[in-house]
ZAMARGU-4260 file (C-alpha; in steps of 0.2 Angstrom, whole numbers, plus 5000, padded with zeros to 4 digits):
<rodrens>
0) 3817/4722/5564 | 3816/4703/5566 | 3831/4695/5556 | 3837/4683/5568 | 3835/4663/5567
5) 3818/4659/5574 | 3823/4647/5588 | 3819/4630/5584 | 3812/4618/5596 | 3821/4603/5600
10) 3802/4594/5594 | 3808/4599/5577 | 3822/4585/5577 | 3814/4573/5588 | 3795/4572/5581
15) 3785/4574/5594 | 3769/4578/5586 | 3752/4578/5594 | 3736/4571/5590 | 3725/4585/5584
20) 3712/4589/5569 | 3719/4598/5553 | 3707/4612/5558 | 3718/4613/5574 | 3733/4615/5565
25) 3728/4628/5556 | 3723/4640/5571 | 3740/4633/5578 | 3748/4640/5563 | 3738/4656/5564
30) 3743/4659/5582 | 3760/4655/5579 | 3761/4669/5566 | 3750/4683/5578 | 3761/4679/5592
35) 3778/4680/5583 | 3773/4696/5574 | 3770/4704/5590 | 3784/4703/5597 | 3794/4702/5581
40) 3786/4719/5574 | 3786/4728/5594 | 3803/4734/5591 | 3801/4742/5573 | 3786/4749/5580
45) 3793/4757/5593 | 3811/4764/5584 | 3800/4774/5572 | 3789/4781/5587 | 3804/4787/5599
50) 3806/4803/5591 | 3788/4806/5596 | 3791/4798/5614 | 3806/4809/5619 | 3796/4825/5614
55) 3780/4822/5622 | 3791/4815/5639 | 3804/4826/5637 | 3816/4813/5637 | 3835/4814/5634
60) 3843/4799/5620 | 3847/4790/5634 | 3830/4788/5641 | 3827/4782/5621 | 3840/4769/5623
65) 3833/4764/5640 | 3816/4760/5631 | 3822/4750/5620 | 3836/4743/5628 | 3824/4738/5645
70) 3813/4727/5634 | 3826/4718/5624 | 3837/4715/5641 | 3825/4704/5647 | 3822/4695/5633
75) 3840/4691/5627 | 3843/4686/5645 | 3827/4673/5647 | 3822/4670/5629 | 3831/4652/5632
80) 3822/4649/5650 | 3805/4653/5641 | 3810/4638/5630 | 3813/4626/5644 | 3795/4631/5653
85) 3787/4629/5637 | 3793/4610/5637 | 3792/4608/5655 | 3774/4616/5660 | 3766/4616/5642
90) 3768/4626/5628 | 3751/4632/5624 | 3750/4639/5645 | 3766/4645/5644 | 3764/4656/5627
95) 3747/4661/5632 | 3755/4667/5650 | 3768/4676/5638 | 3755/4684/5628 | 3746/4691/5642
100) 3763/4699/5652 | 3764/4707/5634 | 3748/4713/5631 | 3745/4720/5649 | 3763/4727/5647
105) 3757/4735/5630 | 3745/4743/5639 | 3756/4751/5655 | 3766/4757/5641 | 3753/4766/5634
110) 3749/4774/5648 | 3763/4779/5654 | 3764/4797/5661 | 3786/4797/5663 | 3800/4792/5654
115) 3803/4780/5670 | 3785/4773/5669 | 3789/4768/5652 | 3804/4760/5654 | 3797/4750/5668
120) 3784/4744/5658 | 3794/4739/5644 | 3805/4728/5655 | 3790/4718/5658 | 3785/4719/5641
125) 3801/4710/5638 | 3799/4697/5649 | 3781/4692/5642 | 3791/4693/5625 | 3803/4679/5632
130) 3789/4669/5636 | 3779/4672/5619 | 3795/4670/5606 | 3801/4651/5609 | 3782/4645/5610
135) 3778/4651/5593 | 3788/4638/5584 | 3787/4627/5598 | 3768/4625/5595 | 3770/4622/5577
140) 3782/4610/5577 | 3770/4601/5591 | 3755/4602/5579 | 3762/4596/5565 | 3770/4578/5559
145) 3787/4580/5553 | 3785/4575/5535 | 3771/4592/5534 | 3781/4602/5547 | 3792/4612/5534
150) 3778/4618/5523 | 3770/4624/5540 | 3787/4635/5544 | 3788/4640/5527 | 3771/4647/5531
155) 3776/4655/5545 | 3792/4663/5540 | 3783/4669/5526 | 3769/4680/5535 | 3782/4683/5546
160) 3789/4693/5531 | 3775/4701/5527 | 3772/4708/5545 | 3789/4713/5548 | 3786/4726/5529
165) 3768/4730/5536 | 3770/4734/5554 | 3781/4750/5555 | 3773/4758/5539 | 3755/4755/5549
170) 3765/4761/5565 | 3772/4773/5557 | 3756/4778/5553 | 3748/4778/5569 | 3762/4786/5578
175) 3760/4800/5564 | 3743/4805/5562 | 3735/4798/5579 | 3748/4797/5594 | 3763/4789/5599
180) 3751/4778/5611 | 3747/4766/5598 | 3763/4760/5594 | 3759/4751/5610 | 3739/4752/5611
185) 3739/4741/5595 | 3746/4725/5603 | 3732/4725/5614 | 3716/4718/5602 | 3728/4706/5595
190) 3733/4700/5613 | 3716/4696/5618 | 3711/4688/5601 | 3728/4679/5603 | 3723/4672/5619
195) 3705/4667/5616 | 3713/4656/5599 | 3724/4647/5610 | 3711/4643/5623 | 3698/4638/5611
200) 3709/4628/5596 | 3729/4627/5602 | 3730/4610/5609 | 3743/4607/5621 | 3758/4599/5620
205) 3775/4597/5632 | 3793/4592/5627 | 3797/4574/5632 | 3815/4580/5637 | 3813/4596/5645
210) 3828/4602/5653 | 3829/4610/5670 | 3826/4628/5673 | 3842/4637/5677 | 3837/4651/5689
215) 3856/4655/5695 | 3862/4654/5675 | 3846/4668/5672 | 3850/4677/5687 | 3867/4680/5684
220) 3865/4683/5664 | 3851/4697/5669 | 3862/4706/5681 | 3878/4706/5669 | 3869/4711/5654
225) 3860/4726/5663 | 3875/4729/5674 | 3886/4732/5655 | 3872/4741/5648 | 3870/4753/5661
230) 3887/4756/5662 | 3887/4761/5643 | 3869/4771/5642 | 3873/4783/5657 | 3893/4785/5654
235) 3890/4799/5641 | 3880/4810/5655 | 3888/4805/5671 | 3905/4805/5667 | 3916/4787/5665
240) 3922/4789/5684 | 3907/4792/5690 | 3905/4782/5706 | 3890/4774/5701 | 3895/4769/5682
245) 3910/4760/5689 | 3901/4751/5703 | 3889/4745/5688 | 3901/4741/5674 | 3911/4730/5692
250) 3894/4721/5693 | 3890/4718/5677 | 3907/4709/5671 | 3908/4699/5688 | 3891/4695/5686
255) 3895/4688/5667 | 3911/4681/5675 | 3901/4670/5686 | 3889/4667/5674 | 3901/4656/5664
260) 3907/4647/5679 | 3888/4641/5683 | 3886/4636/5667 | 3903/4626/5665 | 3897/4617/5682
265) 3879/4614/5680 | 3869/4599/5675 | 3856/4609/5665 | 3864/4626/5659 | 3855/4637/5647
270) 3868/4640/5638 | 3880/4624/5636 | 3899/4632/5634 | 3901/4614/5629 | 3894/4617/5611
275) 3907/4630/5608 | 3920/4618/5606 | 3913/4614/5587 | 3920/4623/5578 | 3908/4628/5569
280) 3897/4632/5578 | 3908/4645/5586 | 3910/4653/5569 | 3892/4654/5568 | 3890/4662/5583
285) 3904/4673/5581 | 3896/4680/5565 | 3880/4681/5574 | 3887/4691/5586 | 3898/4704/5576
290) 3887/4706/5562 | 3867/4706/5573 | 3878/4720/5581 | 3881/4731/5568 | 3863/4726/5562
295) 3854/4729/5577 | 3864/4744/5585 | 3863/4753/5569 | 3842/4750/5564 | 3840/4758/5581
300) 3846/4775/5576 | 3841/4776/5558 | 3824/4782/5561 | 3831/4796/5574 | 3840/4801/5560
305) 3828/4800/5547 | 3812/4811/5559 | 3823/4822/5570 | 3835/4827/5556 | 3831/4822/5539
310) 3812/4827/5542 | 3805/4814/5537 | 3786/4809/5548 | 3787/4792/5559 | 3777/4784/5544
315) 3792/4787/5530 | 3804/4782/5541 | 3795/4764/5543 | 3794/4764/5524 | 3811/4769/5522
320) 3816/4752/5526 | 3805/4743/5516 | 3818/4738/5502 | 3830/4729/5515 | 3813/4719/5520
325) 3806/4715/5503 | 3824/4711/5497 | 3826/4700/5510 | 3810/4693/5509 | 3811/4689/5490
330) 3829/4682/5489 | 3828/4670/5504 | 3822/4655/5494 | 3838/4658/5482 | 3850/4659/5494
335) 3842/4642/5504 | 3847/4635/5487 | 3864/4641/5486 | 3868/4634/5501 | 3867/4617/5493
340) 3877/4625/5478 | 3890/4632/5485 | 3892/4627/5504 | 3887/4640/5517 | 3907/4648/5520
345) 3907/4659/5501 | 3890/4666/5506 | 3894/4670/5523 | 3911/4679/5518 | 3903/4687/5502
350) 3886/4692/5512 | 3894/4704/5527 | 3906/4710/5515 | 3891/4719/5504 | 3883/4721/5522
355) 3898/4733/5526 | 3897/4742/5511 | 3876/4744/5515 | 3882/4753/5531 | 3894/4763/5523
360) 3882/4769/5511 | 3871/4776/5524 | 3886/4785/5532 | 3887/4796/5516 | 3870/4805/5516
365) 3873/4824/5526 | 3857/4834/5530 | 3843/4834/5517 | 3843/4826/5500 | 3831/4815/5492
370) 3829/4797/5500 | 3831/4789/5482 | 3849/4794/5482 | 3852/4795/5497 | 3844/4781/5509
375) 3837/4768/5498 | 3852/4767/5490 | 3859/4761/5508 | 3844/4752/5512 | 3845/4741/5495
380) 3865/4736/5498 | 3862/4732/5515 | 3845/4720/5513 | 3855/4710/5497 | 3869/4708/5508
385) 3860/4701/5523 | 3849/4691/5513 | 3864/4682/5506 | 3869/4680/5529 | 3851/4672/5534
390) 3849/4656/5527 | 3869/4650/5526 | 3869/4654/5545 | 3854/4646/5551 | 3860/4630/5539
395) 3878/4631/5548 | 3870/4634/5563 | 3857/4618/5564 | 3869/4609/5553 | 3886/4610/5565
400) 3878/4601/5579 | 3868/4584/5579 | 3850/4583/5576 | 3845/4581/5593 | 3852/4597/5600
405) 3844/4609/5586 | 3833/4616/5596 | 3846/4622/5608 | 3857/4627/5595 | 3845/4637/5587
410) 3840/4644/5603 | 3858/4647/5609 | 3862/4657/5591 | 3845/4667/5593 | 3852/4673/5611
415) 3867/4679/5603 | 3860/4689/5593 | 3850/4696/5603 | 3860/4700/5615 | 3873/4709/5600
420) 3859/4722/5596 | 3857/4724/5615 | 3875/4728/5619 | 3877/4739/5603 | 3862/4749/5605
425) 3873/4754/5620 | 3891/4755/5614 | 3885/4766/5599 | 3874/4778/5609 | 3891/4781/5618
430) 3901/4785/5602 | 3886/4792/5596 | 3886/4807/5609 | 3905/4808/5610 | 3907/4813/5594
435) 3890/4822/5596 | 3895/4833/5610 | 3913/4836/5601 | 3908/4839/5584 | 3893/4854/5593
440) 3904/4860/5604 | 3917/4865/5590 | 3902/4871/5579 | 3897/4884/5593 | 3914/4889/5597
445) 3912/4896/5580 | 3895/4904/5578 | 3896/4918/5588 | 3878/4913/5596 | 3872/4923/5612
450) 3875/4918/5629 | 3857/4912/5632 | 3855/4902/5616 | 3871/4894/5617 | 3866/4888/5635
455) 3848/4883/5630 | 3858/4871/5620 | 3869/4866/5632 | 3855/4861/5646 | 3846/4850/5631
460) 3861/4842/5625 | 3855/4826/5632 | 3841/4827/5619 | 3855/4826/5604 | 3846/4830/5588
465) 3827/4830/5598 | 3836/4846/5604 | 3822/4861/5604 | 3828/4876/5596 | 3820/4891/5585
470) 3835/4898/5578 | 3838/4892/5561 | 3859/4894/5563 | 3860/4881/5578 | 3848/4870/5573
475) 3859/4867/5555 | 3873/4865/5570 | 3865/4852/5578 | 3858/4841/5565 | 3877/4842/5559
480) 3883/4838/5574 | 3871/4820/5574 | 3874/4818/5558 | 3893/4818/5561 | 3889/4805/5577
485) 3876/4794/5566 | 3891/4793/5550 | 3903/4786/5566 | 3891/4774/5572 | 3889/4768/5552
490) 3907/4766/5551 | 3909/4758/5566 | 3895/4744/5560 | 3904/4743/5543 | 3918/4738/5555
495) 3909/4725/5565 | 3901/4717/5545 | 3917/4716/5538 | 3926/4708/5554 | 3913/4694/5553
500) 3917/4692/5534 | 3935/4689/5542 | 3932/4681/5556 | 3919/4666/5543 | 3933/4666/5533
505) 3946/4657/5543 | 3935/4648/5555 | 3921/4642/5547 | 3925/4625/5538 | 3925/4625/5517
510) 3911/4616/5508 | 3922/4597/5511 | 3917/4601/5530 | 3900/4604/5528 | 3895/4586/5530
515) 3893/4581/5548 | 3908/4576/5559
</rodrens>
């Protein structure tokens, strides 16, 4: 699910528009739109398809994690170097090479006979997304003057919308009724036709101040985000002292660690700590952060809730989130305007606050019920109050910092969030499966199941709720005992919302400061 500012180019604020027919602006527009859905909708896609993944490779939650979490490593950790080799070797080359790491990716996903294959591939899935994602606005804001340039993004966000409603109900589908291979397979007629617009109508265009490429800044951000993550994913299974989650939780915060001392010494860091010292900025980014976690770590397990324990086929889990998008999608013009009414700090404390209560509404559903009381409910409270978070944010955002640096603010805010969803798919899979493995082992002390069942559990507790089992008693048990985990990992993203409502409240200026310093 694509929530997140798009990251703006720094062509935006600086006009640096190239000579090219309208006709060429349009495919530009169109390619924009194909190449951002792709990698926008990849991840929906793929949520509502895990269930189906961990069966058919007989993969534990943590192999899940790692499908997901491979492919959005890579791109939190070098979506801001794709940027700078867009301006620097040319954007059209650059998100063509994007979209064709993708697509081939897409495909070795596809056909991918283990767990580890998969994972593999997804890591260089990521990596063409990183590529493909800052071009896309890049190549609109190249294509068109800046008096026409807004109408054009309007455009784009707004069959960005309509993808992001459509793709996991069609992948859904797919997933569903043909196989679990084309929530991959169907990237790959859009990657070719993606490549042949760009060729035959995308002009090319460079940015005239191109920053430099920070290899050791990427490096170091790569090895400390997957170094973390690592840690988090496997602690559950290997135990918390095991030798080989230590050494990695050790390389992943010295690796972060050094991360910030390059950057605070380089001529050219991808992330300038210097812009930090707004203060609004900062609160932006801090809101990014809590908030994108709660949003990103808690979209990942919904759909494992919804197929492995509610019942529900991959294609209603896809819909079931429909509300939150067509919510979203229908207020974002009103609260654009608010903004100007109001300020951006209100709607930035009122927004997470009705967020938190979104994710508290979805830790109240137990096993079964109808979705209209149960989920959509949830899913309603949560889009309204998100949609009340997108535009103050991205205002605050471009707004806290001078024109000039707007693409890297943008850029910097999109990486945050990001990299929130990436750490919190991890730290909730570990408070998922604690309270999991607490909440079943309590259940089974008290069932009085035979020896053999009971350990058939045991050896497949990995699997949490994709646990195979005929007996009807233990399977109530374990969808009790998920459902017990998925209410902590609500809970926990209530936390997260409200803490951002707090954190807006007292550190983002009021509407006399909105006005640049």
């Amino acid at each position: 699910m694509e929530t997140t500012t798009p990251s703006l180019p720094d062509a935006i604020a600086d006009d640096e528009s190239v000579a090219c027919s309208e006709a060429a602006r349009r495919w530009t527009l169109i390619a924009a739109i194909v190449g951002s859905g792709m990698a926008f909708v990849d991840g929906t896609i793929v949520n509502v398809a895990l269930p189906a993944i961990q069966q058919a490779l007989d993969a534990t939650t943590a192999d899940a994690q790692w499908v997901m979490e491979a492919y959005a490593l890579l791109l939190s950790a070098l979506i801001l170097v794709g940027g700078v080799l867009g301006d620097r070797f040319g954007r059209r080359r650059v998100f063509v090479a994007g979209t064709v790491v993708f697509t081939l990716a897409s495909l070795a996903c596809a056909a991918s006979p283990t767990i580890g294959a998969l994972i593999g591939a997804r890591a260089i899935q990521g990596f063409g997304a990183a590529l493909l994602v800052p071009g896309s606005l890049a190549l609109i804001s190249s294509a068109y003057p800046k008096e026409r340039r807004g109408a054009a993004i309007g455009t784009w966000s707004a069959f960005s919308g309509i993808t992001a409603a459509a793709g996991p109900v069609i992948g859904g589908y797919l997933v569903e009724h043909v196989s679990w291979h084309w929530a991959f397979l169907i990237n790959l007629p859009l990657g070719v036709a993606l490549v042949a617009l760009c060729l035959w109508r995308v002009p090319e265009s460079h940015g005239a101040h191109a920053g430099k490429l920070d290899i050791a800044g990427a490096s170091l951000a790569t090895t400390g985000l997957a170094g973390i993550v690592f840690a988090l994913i496997e602690a559950p299974s290997k135990g918390w002292a095991s030798a080989s989650v230590l050494a990695a939780a050790a390389i992943g915060i010295a690796s972060l660690m050094a991360f910030l001392q390059v950057e605070r010494g380089a001529s050219g860091p991808m992330l300038p700590l210097s812009l930090f010292r707004n203060r609004d900025f900062a609160a932006a980014n801090a809101l990014t952060l809590l908030l994108y976690a709660a949003l990103g770590g808690s979209l990942f397990f919904i759909p494992l809730n919804l197929i492995q324990v509610q019942g529900y086929g991959a294609t209603g889990a896809g819909a079931s989130l429909l509300p939150f998008i067509v919510i979203m999608f229908s207020l974002s013009r009103w609260t654009g305007q608010l903004v100007d009414r109001v300020g951006a700090r209100l709607p930035l404390v009122v927004g997470p606050s009705i967020a938190a209560a979104g994710f508290v509404l979805y830790a109240v559903p137990g096993v079964g019920g109808s979705y209209w009381t149960t989920f959509f409910p949830a899913s309603c409270v949560l889009g309204f109050g998100m949609s009340i978070v997108v535009a103050p944010l991205t205002t605050t955002v471009m707004n806290a910092l001078s024109p000039a640096l707007a693409g890297t603010a943008s850029g910097v805010n999109n990486a945050v969030a990001r990299t929130a969803g990436l750490l919190a798919i991890a730290v909730f899979g570990a408070v998922l499966a604690h309270v999991f493995d607490s909440t079943l082992n309590a259940r089974l002390a008290t069932l009085g199941l035979s020896g053999d069942l009971t350990a058939q559990i045991v050896e497949q507790k990995a699997k949490m709720a994709g646990i195979q089992v005929a007996d009807a008693t233990a399977r109530q048990a374990i969808d009790e005992a998920f459902v017990a985990g998925f209410r902590a990992v609500m809970l926990v993203s209530a936390g997260l919302a409200a803490l951002s409502a707090i954190v807006t409240a007292f550190a983002l200026r009021g509407r006399d400061g909105d006005a640049k310093r």
